[in-house]
Structure formats: structure tokens, C-alpha cells
HTML snippet that shows the backbone in 3Dmol.js (N, CA, C, O; Angstrom):
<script src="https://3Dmol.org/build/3Dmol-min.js"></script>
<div id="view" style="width:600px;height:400px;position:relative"></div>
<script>
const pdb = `
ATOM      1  N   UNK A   1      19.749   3.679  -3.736  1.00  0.00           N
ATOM      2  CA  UNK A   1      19.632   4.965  -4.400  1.00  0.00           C
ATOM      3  C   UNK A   1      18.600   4.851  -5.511  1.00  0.00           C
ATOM      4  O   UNK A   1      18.641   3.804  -6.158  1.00  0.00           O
ATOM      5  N   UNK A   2      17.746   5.690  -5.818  1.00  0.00           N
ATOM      6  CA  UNK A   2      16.614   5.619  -6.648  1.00  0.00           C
ATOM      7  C   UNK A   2      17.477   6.510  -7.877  1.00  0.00           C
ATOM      8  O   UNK A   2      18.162   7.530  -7.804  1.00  0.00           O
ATOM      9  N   UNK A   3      17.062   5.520  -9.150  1.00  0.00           N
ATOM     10  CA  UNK A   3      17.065   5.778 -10.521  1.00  0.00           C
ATOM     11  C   UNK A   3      16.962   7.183 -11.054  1.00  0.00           C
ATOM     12  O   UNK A   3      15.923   7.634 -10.572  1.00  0.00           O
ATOM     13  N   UNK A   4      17.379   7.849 -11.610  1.00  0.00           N
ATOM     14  CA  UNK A   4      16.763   9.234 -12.048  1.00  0.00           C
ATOM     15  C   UNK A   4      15.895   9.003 -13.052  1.00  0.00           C
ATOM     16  O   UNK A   4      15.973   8.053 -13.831  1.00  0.00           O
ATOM     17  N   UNK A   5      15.088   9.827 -13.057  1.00  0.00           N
ATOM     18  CA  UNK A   5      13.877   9.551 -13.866  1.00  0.00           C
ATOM     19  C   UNK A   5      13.297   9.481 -15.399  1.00  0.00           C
ATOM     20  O   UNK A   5      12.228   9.207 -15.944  1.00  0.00           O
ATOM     21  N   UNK A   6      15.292  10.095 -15.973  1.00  0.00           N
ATOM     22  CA  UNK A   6      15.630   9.802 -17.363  1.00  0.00           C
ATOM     23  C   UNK A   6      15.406   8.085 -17.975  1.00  0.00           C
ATOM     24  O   UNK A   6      15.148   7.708 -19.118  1.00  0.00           O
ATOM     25  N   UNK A   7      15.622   7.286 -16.710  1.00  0.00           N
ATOM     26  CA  UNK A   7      16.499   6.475 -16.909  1.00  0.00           C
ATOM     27  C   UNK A   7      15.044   5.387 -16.541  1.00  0.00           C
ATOM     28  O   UNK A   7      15.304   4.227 -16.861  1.00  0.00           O
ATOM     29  N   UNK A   8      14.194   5.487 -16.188  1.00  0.00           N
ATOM     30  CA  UNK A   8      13.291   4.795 -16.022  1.00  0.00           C
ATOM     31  C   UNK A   8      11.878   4.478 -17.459  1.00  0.00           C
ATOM     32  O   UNK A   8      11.242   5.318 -18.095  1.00  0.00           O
ATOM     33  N   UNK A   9      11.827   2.932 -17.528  1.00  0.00           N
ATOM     34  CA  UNK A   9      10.963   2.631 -18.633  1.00  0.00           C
ATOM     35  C   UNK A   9       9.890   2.565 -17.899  1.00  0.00           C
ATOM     36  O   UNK A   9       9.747   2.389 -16.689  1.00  0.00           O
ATOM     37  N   UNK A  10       8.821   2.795 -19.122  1.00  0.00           N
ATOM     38  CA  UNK A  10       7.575   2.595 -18.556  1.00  0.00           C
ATOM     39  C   UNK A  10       7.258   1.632 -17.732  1.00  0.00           C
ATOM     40  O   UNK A  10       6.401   1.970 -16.915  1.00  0.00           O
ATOM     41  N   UNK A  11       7.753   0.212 -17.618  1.00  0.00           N
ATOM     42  CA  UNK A  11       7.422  -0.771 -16.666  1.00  0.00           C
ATOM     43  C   UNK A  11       7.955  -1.172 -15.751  1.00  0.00           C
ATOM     44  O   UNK A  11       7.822  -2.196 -15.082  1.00  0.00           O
ATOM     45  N   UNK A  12       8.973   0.161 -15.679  1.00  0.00           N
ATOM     46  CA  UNK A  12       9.413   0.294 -14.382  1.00  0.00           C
ATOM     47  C   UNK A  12       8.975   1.506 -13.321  1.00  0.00           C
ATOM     48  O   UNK A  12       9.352   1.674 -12.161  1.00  0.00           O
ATOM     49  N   UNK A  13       8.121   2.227 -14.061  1.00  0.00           N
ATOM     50  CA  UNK A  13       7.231   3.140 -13.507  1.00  0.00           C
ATOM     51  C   UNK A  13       6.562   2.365 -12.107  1.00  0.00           C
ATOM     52  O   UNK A  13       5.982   1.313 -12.376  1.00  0.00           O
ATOM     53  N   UNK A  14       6.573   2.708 -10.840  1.00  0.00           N
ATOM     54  CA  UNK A  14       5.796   2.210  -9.947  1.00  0.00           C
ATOM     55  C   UNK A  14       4.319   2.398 -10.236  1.00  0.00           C
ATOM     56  O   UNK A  14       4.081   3.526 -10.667  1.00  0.00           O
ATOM     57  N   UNK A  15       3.114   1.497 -10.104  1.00  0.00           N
ATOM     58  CA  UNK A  15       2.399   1.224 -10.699  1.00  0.00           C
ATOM     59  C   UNK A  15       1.584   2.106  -8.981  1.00  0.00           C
ATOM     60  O   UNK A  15       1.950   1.662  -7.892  1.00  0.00           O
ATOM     61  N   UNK A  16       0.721   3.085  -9.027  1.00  0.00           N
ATOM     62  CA  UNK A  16       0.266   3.695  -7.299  1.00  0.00           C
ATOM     63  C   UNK A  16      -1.353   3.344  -7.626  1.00  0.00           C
ATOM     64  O   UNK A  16      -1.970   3.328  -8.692  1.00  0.00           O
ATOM     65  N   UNK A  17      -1.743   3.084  -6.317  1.00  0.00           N
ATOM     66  CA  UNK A  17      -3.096   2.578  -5.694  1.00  0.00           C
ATOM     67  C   UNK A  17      -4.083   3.701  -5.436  1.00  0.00           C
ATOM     68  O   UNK A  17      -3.645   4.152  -4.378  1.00  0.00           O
ATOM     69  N   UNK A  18      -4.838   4.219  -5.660  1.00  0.00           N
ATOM     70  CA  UNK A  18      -5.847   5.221  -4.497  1.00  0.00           C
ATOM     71  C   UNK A  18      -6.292   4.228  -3.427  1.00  0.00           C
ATOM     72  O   UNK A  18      -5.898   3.093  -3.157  1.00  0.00           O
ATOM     73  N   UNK A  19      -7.456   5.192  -2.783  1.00  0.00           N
ATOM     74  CA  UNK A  19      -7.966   4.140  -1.431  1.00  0.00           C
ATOM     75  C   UNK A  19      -8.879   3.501  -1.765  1.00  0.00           C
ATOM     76  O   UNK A  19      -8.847   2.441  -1.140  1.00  0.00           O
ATOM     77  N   UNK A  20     -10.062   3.566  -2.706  1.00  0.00           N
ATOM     78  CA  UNK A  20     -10.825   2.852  -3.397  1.00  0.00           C
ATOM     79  C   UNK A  20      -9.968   1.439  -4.510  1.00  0.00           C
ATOM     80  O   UNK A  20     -10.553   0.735  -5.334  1.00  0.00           O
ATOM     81  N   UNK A  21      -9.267   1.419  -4.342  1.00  0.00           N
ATOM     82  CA  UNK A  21      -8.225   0.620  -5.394  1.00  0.00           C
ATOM     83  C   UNK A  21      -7.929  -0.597  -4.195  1.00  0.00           C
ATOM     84  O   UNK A  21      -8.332  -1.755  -4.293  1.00  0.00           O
ATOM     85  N   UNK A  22      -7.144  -0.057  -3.070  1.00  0.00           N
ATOM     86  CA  UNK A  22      -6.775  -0.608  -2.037  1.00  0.00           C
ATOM     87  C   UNK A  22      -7.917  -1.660  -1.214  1.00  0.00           C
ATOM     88  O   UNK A  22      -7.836  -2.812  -0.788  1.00  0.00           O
ATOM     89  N   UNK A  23      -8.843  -0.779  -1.233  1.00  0.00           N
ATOM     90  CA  UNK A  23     -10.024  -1.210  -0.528  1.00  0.00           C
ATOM     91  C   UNK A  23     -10.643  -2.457  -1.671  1.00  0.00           C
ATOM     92  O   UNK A  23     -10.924  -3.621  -1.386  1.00  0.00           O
ATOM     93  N   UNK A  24     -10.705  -2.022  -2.539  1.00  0.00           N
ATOM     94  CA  UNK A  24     -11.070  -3.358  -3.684  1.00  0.00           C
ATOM     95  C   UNK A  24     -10.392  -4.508  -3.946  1.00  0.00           C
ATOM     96  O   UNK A  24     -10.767  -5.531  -4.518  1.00  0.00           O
ATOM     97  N   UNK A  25      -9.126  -4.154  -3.356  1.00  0.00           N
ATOM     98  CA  UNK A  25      -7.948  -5.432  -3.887  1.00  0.00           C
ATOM     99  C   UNK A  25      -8.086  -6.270  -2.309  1.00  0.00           C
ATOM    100  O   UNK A  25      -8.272  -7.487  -2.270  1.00  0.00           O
ATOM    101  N   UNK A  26      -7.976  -5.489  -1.150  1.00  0.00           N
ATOM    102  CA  UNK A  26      -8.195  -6.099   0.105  1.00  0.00           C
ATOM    103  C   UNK A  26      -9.062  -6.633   0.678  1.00  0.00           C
ATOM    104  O   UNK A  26      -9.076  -7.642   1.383  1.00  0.00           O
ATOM    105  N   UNK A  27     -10.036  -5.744   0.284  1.00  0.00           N
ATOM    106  CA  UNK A  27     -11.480  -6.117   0.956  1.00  0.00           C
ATOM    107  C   UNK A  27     -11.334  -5.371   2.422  1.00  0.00           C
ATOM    108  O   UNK A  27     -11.858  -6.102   3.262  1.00  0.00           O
ATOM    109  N   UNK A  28     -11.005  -4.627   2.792  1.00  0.00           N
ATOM    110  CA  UNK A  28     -10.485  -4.017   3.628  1.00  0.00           C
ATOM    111  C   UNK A  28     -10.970  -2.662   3.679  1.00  0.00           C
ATOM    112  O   UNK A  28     -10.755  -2.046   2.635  1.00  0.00           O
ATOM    113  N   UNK A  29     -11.580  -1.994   4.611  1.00  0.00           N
ATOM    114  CA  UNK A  29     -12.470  -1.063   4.531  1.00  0.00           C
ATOM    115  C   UNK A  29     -11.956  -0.012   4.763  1.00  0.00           C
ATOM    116  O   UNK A  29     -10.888  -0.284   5.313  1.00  0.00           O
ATOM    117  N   UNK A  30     -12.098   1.388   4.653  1.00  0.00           N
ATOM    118  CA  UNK A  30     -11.565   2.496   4.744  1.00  0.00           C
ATOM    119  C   UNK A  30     -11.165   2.893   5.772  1.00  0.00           C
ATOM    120  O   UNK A  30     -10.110   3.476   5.521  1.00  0.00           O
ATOM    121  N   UNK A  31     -11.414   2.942   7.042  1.00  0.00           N
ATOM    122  CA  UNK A  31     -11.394   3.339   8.503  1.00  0.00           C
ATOM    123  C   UNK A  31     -10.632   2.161   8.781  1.00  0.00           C
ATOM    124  O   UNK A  31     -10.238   2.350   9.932  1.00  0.00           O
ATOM    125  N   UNK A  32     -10.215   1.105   8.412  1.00  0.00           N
ATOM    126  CA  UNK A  32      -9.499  -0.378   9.347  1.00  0.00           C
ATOM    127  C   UNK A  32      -8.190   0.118   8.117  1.00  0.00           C
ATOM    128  O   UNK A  32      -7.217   0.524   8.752  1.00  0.00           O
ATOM    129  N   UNK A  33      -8.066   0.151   7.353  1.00  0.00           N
ATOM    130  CA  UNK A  33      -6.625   0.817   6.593  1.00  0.00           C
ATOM    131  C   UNK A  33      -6.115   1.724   7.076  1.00  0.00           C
ATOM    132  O   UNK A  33      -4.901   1.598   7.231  1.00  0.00           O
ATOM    133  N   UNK A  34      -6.786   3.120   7.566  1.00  0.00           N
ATOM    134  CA  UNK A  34      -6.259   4.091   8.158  1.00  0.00           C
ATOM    135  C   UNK A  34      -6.123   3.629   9.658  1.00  0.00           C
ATOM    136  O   UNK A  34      -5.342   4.396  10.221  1.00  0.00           O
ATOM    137  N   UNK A  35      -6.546   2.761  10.424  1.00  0.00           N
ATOM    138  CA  UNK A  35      -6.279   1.964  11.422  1.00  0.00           C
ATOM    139  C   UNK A  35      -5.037   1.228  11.320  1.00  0.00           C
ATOM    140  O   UNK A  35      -4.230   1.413  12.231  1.00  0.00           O
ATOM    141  N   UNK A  36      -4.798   0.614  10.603  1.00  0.00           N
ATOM    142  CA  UNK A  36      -3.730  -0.740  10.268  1.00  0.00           C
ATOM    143  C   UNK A  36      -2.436   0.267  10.207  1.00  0.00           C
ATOM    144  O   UNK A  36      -1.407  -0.107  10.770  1.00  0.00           O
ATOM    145  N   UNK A  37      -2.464   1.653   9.476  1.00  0.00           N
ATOM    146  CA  UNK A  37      -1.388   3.157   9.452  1.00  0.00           C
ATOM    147  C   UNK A  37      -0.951   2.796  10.676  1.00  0.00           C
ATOM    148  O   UNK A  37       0.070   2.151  10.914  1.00  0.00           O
ATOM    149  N   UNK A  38      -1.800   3.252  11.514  1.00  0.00           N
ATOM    150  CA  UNK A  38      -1.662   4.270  12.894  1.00  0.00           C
ATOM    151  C   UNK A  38      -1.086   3.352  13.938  1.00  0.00           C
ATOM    152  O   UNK A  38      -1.457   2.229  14.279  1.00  0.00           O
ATOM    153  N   UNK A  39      -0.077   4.107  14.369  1.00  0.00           N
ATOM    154  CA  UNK A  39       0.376   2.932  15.462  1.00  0.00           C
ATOM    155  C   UNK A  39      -0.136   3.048  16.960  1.00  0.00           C
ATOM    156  O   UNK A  39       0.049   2.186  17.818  1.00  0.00           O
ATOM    157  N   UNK A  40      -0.598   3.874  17.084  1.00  0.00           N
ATOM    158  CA  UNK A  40      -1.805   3.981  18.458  1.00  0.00           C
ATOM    159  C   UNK A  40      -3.201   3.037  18.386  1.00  0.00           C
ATOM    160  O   UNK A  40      -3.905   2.671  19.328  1.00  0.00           O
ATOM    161  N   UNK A  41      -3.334   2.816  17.198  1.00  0.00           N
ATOM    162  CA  UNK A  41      -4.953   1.945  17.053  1.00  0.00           C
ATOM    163  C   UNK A  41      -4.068   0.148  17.168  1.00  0.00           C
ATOM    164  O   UNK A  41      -3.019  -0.442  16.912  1.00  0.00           O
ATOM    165  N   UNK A  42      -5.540  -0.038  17.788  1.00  0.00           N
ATOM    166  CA  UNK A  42      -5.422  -1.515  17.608  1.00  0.00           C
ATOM    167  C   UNK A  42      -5.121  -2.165  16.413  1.00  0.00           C
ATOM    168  O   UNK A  42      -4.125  -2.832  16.132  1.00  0.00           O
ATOM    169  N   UNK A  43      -6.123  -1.886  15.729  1.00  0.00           N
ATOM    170  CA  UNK A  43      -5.697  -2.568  14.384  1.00  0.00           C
ATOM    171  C   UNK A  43      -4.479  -2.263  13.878  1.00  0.00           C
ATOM    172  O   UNK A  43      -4.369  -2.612  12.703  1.00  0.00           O
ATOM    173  N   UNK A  44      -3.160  -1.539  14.516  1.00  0.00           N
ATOM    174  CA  UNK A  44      -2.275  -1.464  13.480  1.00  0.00           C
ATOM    175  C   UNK A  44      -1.597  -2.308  13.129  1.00  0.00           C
ATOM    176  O   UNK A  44      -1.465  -3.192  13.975  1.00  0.00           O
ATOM    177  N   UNK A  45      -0.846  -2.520  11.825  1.00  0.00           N
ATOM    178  CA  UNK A  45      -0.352  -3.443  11.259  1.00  0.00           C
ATOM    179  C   UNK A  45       0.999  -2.818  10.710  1.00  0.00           C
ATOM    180  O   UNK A  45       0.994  -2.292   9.597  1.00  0.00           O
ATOM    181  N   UNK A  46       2.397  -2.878  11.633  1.00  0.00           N
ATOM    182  CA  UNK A  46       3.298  -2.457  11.084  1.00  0.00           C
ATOM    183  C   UNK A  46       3.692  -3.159   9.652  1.00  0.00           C
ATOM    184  O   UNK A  46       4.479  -2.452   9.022  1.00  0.00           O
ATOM    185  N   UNK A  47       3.409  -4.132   9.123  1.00  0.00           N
ATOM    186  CA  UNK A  47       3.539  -4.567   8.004  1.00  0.00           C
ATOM    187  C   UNK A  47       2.907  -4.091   6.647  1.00  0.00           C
ATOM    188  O   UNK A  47       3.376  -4.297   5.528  1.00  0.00           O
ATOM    189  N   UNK A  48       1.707  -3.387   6.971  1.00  0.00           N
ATOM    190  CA  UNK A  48       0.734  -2.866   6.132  1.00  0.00           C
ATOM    191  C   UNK A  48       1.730  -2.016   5.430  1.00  0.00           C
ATOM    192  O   UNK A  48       2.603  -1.385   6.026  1.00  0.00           O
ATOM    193  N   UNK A  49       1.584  -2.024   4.274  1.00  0.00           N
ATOM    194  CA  UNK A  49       2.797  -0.422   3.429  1.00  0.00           C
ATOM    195  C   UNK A  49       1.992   0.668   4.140  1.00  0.00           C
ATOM    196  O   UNK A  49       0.929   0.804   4.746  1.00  0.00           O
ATOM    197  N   UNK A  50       3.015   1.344   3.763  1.00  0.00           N
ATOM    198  CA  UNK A  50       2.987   3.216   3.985  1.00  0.00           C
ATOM    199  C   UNK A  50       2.394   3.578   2.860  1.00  0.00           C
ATOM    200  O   UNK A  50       2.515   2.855   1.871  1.00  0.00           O
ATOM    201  N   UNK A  51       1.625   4.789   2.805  1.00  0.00           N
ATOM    202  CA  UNK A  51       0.921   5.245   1.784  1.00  0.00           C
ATOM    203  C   UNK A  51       1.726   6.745   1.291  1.00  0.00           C
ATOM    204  O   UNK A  51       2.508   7.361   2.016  1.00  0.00           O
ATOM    205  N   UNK A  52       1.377   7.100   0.069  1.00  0.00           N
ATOM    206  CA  UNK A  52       2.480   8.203   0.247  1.00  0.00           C
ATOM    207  C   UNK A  52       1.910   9.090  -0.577  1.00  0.00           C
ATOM    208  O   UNK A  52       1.224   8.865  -1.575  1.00  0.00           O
ATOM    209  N   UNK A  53       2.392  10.618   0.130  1.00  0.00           N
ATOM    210  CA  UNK A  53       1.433  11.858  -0.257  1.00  0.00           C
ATOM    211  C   UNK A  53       1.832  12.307  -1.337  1.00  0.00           C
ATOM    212  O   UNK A  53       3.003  12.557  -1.621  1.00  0.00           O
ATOM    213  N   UNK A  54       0.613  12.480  -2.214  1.00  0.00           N
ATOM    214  CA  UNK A  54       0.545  13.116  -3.462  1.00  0.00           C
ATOM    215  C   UNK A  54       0.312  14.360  -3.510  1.00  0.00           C
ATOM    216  O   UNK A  54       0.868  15.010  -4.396  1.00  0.00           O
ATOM    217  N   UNK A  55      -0.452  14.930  -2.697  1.00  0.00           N
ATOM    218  CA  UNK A  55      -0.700  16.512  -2.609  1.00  0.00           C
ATOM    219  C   UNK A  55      -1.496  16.191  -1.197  1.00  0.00           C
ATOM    220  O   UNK A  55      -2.031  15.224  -0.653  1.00  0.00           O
ATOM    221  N   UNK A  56      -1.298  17.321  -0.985  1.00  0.00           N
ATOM    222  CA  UNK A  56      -2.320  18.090   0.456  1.00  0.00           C
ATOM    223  C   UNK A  56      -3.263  16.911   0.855  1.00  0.00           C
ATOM    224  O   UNK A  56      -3.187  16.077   1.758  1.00  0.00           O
ATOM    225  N   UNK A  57      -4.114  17.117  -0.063  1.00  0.00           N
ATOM    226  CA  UNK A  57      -5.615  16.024   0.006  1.00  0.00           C
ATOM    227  C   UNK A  57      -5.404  14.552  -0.277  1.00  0.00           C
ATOM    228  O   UNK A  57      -6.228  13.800   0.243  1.00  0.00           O
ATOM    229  N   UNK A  58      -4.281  13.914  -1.134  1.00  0.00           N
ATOM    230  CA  UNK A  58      -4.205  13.110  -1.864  1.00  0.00           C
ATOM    231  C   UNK A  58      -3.155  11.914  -1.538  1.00  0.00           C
ATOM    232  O   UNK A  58      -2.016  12.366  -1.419  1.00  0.00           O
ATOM    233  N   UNK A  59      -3.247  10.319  -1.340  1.00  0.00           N
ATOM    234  CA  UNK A  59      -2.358   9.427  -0.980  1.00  0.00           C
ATOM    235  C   UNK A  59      -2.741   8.513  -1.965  1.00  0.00           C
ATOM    236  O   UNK A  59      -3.805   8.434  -2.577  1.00  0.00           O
ATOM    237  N   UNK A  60      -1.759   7.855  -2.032  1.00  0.00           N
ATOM    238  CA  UNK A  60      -1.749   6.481  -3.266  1.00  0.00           C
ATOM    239  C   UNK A  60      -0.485   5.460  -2.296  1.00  0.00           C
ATOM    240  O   UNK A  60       0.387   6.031  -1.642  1.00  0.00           O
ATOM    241  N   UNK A  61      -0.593   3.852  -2.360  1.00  0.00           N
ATOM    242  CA  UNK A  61       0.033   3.122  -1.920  1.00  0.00           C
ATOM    243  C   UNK A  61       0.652   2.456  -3.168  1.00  0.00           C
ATOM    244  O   UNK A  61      -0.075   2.433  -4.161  1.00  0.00           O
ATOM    245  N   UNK A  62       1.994   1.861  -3.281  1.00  0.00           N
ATOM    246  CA  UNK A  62       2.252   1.204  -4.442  1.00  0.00           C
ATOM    247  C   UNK A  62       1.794   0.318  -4.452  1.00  0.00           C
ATOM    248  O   UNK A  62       1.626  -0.192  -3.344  1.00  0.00           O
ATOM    249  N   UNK A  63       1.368  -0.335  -5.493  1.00  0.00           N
ATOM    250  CA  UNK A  63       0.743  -1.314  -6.184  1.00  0.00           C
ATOM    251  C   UNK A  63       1.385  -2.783  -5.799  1.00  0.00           C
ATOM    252  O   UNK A  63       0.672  -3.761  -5.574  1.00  0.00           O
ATOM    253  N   UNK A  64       2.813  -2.809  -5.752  1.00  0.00           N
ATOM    254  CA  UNK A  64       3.614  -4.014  -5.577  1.00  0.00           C
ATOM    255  C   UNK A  64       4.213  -4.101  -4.285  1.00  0.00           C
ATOM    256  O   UNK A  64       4.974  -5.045  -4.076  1.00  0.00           O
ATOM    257  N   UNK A  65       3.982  -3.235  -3.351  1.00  0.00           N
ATOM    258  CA  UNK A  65       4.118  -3.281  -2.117  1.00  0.00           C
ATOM    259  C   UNK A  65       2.682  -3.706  -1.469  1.00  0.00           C
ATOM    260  O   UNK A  65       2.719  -4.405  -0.457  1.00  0.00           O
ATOM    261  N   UNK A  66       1.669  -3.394  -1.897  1.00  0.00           N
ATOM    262  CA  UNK A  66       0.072  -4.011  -1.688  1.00  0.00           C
ATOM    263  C   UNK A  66       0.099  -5.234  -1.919  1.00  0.00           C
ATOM    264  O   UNK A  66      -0.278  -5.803  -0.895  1.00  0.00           O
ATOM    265  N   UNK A  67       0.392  -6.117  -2.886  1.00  0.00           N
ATOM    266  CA  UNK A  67       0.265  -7.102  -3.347  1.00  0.00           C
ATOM    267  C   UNK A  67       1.432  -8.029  -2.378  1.00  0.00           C
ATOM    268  O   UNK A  67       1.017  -8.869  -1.580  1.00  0.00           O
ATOM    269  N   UNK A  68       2.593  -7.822  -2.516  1.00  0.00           N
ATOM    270  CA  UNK A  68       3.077  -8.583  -1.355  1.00  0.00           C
ATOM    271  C   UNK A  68       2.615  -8.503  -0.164  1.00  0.00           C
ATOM    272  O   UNK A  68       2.467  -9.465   0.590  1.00  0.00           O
ATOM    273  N   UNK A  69       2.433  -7.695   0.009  1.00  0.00           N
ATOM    274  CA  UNK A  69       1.683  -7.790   1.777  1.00  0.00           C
ATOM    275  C   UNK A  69       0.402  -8.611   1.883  1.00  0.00           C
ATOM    276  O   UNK A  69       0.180  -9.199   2.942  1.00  0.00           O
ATOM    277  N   UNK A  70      -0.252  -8.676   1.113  1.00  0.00           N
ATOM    278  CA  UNK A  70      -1.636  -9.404   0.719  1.00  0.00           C
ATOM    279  C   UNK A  70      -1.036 -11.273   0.378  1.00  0.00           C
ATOM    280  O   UNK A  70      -1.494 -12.292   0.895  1.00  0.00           O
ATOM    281  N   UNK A  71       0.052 -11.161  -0.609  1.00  0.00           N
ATOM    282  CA  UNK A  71       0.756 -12.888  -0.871  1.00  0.00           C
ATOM    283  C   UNK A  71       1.483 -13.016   0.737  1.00  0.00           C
ATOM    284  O   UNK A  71       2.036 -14.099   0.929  1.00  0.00           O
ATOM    285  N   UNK A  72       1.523 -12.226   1.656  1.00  0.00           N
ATOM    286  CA  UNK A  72       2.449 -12.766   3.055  1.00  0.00           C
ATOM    287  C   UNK A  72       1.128 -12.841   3.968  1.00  0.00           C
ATOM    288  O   UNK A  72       1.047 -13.755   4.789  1.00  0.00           O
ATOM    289  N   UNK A  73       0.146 -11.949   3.851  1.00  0.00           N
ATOM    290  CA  UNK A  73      -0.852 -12.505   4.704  1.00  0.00           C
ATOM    291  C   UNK A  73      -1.471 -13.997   4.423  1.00  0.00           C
ATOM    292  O   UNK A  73      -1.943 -14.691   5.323  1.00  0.00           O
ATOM    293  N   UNK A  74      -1.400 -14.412   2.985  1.00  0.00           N
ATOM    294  CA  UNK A  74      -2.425 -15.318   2.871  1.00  0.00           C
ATOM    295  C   UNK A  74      -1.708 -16.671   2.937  1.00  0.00           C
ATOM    296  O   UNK A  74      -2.268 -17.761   3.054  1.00  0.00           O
ATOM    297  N   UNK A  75      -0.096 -16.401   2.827  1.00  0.00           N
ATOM    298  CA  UNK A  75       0.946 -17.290   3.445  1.00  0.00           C
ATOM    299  C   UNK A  75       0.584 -17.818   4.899  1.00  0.00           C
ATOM    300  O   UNK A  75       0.379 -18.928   5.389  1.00  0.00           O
ATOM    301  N   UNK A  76       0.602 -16.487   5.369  1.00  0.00           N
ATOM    302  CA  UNK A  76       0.589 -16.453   6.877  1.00  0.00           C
ATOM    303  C   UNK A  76      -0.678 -17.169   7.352  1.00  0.00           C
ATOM    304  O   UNK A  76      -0.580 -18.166   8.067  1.00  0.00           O
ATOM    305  N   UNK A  77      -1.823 -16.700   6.985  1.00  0.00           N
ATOM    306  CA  UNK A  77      -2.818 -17.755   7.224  1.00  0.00           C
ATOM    307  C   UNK A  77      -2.931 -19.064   7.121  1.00  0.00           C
ATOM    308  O   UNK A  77      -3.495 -19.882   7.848  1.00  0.00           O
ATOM    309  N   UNK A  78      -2.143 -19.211   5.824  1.00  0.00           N
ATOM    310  CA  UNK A  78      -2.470 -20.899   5.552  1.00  0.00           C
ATOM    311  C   UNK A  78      -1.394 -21.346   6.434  1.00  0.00           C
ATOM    312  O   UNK A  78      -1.477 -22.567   6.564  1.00  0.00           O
ATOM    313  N   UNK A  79      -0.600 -20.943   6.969  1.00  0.00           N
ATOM    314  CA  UNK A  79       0.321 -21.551   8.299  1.00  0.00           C
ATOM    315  C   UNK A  79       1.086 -22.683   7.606  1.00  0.00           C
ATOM    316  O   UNK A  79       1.875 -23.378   8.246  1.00  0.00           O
TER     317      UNK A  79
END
`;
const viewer = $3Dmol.createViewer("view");
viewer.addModel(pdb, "pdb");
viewer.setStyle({}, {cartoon: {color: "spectrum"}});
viewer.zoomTo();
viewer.render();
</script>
């Protein structure tokens, strides 16, 4: 159950990504992120976080859901 929002401190504020943010922390290019989403494309990556809508036009990914996924890939690589 999520916190009500009285009750939340600033550093517990979820810290949100744009796609330029994402793309800078990954190295990961705009079209292979919206790839890695989609579960019809090759590139998808059910592990990749979900991004989540801010308005109409607008998505942000959390910050600490990015970052683990990035510390399990580089796990995962080094095998």
C-alpha cells in the first residue's frame, strides 16, 4: 500500500527520470528504450522498468528502479 502523501519526507520523494536523463545514465538510445518497452520488438527487455505517464505528452522512469536495473545488468555481464 503506498504512503499518503502527508506522510512522505522529502527523501522519500521518488526521485523521476525524463528520456534524455535515461538515455544519459544508460547510454542507451531513444528508439532501443522504447524498444526494450514493447513486447512485440526484439529488443524487448521485460526487465527494463516501466515508464510512467505524466501527462498526455509526458513519461518519466524512477530513478531507483533505473539504477537497479543498470547494477543487475552489469552483474549479469560480469557473470
Amino acid at each position: 500500500m503506498n504512503a499518503p502523501i502527508a506522510n512522505l519526507t522529502p527523501t522519500s520523494i521518488p526521485q523521476l527520470l525524463r528520456l534524455k536523463q535515461v538515455q544519459e545514465h544508460t547510454g542507451i538510445s531513444r528508439s532501443t528504450i522504447y524498444s526494450m518497452m514493447n513486447p512485440k520488438a526484439r529488443a524487448y527487455d521485460p526487465t527494463f522498468p516501466k515508464s510512467i505517464q505524466l501527462s498526455p505528452r509526458t513519461v518519466a522512469w524512477v530513478a531507483a528502479e533505473l539504477e537497479a536495473w543498470i547494477v543487475a545488468k552489469a552483474a549479469a555481464g560480469r557473470g
